[in-house]
C-alpha positions in Angstrom: 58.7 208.9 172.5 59.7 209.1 168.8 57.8 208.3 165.8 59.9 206.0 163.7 58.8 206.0 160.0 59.0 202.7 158.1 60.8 203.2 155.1 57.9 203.3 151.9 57.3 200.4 150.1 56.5 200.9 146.4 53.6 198.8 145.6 54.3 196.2 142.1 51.8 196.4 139.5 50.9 193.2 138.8 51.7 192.0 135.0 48.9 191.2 132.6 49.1 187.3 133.0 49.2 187.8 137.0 46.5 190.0 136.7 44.0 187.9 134.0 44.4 185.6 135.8 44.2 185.8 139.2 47.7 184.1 140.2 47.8 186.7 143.2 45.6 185.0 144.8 46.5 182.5 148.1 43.8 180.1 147.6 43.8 179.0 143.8 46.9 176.6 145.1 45.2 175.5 148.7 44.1 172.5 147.2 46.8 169.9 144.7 45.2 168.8 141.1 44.2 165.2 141.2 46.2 162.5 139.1 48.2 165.7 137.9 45.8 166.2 134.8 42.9 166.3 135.8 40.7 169.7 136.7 40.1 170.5 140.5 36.5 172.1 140.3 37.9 174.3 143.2 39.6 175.7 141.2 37.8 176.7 138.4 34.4 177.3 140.9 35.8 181.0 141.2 34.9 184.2 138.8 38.4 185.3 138.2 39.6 181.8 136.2 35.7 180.8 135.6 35.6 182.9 132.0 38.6 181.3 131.2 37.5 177.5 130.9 35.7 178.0 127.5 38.7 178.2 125.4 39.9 174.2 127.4 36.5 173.0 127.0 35.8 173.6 123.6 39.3 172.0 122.5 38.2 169.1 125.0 34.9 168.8 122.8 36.5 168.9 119.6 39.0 166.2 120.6 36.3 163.6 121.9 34.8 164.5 119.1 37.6 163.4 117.2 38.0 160.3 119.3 34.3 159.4 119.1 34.3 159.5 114.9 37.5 157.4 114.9 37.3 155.2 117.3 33.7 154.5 118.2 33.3 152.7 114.7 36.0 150.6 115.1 35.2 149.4 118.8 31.5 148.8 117.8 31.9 146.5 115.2 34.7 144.5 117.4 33.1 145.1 121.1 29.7 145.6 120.0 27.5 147.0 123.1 30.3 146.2 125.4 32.1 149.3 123.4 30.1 151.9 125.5 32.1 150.6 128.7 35.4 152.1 126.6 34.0 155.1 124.7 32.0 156.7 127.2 34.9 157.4 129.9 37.4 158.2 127.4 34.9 160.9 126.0 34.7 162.2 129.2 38.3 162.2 130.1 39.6 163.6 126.9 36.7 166.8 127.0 38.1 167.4 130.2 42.4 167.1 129.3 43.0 170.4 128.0 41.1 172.3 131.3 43.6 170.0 133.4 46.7 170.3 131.3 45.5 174.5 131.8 45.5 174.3 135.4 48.6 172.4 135.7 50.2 175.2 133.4 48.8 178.1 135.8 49.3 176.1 139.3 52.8 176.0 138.1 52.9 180.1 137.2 51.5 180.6 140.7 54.3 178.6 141.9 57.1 180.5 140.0 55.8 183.6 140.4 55.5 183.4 144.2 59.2 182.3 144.5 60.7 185.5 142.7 61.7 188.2 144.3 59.5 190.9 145.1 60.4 194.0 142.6 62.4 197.3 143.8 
């Protein structure tokens, strides 16, 4: 019986985004982002894109921040209590924009850099 050798295959470095970032890894993806903006907790639960949601979340704060000192004014002097029932959610969905708009951004890395051809 011969041996037959299979030919070697030179193992790709990943690049520095791939590698930051996890992208290598099957199940970042396993799960689609909700409403297409919105941050899948699944996602983020894991250490290797964990460290990365500060950067999102303080832009997230700063712009309900924004929203709050502009807007919360003006809906309190027309809505009065009722305003709360506006405010509140959209404080909430605005902190949490830029950490969806992020993972859209990487989910669709993962995707492109799973469809290229592996390197020679």
């Amino acid at each position: 019986m011969s041996e037959q050798h299979l030919p070697a295959t030179v193992a790709r470095r990943p690049d520095a985004i791939t590698w930051m970032f996890g992208l290598d890894k099957p199940t970042l993806t396993d799960r689609p982002q909700r409403w297409g903006v919105m941050p899948t907790f699944r996602f983020w639960n894991r250490l290797d894109t964990a460290k990365y949601q500060i950067a999102p979340l303080a832009a997230g704060l700063a712009l309900a921040a924004l929203f709050s000192k502009l807007a919360s004014p003006l809906l309190a002097g027309l809505l009065g209590v009722l305003s709360l029932v506006i405010v509140l959610p959209m404080i909430f969905a605005l902190t949490l924009l830029p950490l969806g708009l992020f993972e859209r951004w990487l989910r669709r890395e993962i995707k492109t850099r799973r469809a290229l051809p592996p390197a020679e």
